[in-house]
C-alpha positions as CSV (number, residue, x, y, z in Angstrom):
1,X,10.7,-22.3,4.6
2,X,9.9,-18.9,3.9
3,X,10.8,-15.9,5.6
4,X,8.9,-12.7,7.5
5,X,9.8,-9.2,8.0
6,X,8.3,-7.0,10.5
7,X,9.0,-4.4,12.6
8,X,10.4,-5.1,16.2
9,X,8.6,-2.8,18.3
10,X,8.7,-2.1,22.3
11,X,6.0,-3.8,24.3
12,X,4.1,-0.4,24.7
13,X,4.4,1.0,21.6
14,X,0.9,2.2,20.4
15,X,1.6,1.1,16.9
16,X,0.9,-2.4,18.1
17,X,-2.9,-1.4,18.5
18,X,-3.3,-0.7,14.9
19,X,-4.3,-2.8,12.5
20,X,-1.7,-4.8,10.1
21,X,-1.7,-6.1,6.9
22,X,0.0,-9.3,5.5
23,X,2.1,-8.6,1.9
24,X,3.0,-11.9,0.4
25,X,5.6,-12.2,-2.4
26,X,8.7,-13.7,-4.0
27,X,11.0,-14.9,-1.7
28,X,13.2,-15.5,-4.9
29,X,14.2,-12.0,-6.9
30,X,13.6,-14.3,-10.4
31,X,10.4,-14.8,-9.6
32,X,8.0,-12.5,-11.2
33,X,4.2,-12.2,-10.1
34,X,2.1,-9.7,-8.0
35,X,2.3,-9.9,-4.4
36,X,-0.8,-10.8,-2.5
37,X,-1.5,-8.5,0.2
38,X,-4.1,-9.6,3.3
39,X,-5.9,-8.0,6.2
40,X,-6.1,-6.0,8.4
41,X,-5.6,-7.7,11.3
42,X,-4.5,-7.6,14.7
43,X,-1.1,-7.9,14.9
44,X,-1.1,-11.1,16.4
45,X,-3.3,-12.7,14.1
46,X,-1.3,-11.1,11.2
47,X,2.1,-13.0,12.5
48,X,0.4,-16.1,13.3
49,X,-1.3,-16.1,9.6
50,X,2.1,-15.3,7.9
51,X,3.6,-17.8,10.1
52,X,1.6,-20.7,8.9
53,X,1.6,-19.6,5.1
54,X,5.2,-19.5,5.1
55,X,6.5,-22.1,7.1
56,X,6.0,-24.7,3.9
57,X,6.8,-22.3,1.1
58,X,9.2,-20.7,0.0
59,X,7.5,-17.2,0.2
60,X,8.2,-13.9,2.0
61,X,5.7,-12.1,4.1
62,X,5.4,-8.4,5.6
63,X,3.3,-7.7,8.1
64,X,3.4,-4.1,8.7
65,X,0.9,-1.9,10.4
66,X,-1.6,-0.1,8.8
67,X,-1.2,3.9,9.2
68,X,-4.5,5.5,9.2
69,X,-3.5,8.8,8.2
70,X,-6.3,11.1,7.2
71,X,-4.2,14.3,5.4
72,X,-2.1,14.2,2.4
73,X,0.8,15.8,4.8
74,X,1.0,13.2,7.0
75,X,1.2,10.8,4.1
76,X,4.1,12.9,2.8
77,X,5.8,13.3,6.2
78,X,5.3,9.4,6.7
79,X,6.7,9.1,3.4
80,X,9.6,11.5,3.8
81,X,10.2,9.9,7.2
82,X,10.6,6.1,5.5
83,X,13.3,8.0,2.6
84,X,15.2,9.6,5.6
85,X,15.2,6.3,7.2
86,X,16.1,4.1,3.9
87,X,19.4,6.6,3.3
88,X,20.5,6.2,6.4
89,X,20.5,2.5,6.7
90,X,22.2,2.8,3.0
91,X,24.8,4.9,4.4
92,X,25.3,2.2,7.4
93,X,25.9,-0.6,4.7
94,X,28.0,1.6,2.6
95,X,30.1,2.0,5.7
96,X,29.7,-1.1,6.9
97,X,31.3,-2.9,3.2
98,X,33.9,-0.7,4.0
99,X,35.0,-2.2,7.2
100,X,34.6,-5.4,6.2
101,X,36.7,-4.4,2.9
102,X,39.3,-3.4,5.4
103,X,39.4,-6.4,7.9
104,X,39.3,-8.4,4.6
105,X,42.6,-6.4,3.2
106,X,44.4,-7.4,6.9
107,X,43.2,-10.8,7.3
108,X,41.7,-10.4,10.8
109,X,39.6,-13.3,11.4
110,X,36.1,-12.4,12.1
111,X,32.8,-14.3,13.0
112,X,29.8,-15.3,11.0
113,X,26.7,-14.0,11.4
114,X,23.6,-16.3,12.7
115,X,21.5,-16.7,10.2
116,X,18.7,-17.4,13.1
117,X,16.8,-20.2,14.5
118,X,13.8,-21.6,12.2
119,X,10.7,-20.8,14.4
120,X,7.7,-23.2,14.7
121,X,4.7,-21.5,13.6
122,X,1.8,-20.9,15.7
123,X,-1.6,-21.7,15.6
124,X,-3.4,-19.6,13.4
125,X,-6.3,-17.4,14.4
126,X,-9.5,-19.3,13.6
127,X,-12.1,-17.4,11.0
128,X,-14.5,-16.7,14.5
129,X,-11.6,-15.0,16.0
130,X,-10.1,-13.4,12.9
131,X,-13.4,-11.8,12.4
132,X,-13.9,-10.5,16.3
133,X,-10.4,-8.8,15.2
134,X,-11.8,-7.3,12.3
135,X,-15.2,-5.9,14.2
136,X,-12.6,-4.2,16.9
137,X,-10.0,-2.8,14.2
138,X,-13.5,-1.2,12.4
139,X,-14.6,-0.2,16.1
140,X,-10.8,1.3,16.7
141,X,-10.8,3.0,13.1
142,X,-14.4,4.7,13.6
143,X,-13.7,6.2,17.4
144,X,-11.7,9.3,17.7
């Protein structure tokens, strides 16, 4: 089984309306070849589709939204946003080998992490209702 990553979103977050794509890859770092990326989609139909590729290989899929931003600043604030975010999380690991350095060093027992239930996948979206997505992400991307 393979494994997803996405982003974990409230249930009235606007970024769920926008349209997602599907990046397929290595899930193994010694494998070497181009990931495959897919979509857009709805969200929905972007986790059911990465669900069912996944679930028998031994792949890794990331279904992230799509941003549809129209000026090269708010590509580079987007992408100054994402470096921000990236050093901090670095800084949390950084501090987080350190504390388990130090439990290590004073044999306190601590617990394993769970490593998660597997998931069944879902249905996937059939081609008529993939493309029904498609026709409202173009409808969403040409309003406004």
């Amino acid at each position: 089984m393979g494994a997803i990553v996405t982003l974990e979103l409230p249930d009235d977050s606007p970024v769920l309306a926008l349209p997602w794509i599907i990046t397929f890859g290595p899930l193994d770092e010694d494998e070497d070849w181009e990931p495959v990326v897919c979509g857009p989609y709805e969200r929905a139909h972007a986790l059911s589709l990465a669900e069912t590729v996944v679930a028998d290989e031994e792949l890794m899929a990331v279904v992230e939204p799509v941003l549809p931003h129209t000026t090269v600043d708010q590509i580079q604030a987007e992408i100054a946003s994402a470096q921000l975010l990236a050093q901090e999380a670095e800084d949390e690991a950084v501090e987080d080998d350190e504390i388990e350095a130090f439990l290590d060093d004073h044999d306190h027992d601590h617990d394993e992490y769970d490593e998660g239930e597997e998931v069944e996948p879902s249905t996937p979206p059939s081609p008529e209702e993939i493309r029904a997505g498609f026709a409202r992400i173009a409808a969403k991307l040409t309003s406004a």
